[in-house]
C-alpha positions as CSV (number, residue, x, y, z in Angstrom):
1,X,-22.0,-26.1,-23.3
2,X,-23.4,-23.3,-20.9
3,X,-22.6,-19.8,-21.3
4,X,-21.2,-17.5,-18.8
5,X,-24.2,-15.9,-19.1
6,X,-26.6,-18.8,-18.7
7,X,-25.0,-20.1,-15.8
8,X,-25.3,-17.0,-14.1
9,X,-28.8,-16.7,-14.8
10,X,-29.5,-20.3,-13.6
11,X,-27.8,-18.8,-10.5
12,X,-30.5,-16.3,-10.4
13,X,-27.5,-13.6,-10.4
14,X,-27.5,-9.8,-11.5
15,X,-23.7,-9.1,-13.1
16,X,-23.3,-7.2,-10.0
17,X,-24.4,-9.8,-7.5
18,X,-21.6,-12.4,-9.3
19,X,-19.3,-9.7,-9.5
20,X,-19.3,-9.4,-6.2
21,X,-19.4,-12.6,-5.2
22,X,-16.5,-13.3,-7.6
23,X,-14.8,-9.9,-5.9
24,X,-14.1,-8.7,-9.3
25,X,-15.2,-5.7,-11.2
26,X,-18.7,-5.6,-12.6
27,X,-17.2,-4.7,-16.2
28,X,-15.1,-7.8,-16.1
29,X,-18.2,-9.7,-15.8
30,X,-20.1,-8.0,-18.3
31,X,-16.7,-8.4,-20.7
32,X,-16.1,-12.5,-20.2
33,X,-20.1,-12.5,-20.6
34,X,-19.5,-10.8,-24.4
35,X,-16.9,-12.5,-25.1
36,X,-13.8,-10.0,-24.7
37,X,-11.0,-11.4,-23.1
38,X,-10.4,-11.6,-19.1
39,X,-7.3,-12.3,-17.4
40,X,-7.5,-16.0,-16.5
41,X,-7.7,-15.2,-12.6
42,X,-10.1,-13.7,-12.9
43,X,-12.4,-15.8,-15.0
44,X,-11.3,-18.4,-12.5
45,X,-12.8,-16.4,-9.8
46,X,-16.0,-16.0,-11.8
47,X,-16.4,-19.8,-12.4
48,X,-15.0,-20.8,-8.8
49,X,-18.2,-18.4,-7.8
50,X,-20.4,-20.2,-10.0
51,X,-19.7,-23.1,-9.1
52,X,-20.4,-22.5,-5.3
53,X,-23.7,-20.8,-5.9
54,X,-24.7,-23.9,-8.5
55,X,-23.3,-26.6,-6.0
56,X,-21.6,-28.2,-8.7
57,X,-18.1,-28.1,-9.9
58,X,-17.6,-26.3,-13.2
59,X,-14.4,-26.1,-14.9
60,X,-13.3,-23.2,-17.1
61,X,-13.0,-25.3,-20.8
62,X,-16.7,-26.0,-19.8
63,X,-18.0,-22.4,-20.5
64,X,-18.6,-22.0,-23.9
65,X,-17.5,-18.6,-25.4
66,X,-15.1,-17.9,-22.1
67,X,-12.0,-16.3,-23.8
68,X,-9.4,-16.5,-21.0
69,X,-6.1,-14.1,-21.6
């Protein structure tokens, strides 16, 4: 399974460009990415972002190391 962190990158994203894509804060990002805990909304906003930039549907039991609150 991908990371957070890979999946960005195959996005060709900066943590800021997905944060604000996601229209959360860039220390959220960088927190689900080490994985700390995010509120789930939130990590459902990164994802849902993801997954638009990717063209591909990616749910969040699909990103390893994603620790949702």
């Amino acid at each position: 399974m991908p990371t957070l962190k890979d999946l960005r990158l195959q996005a060709h994203l900066s943590v800021a460009e997905l944060s604000r894509r996601a229209n959360v804060d860039r220390k959220t990002v960088e927190r689900a990415e080490d994985g700390q805990p995010v509120q789930d909304v939130k990590a459902y906003a990164i994802v849902e972002a993801l997954s638009n930039i990717l063209g591909k549907s990616i749910k969040l039991e699909e990103v390893e190391g994603l620790n949702i609150l």
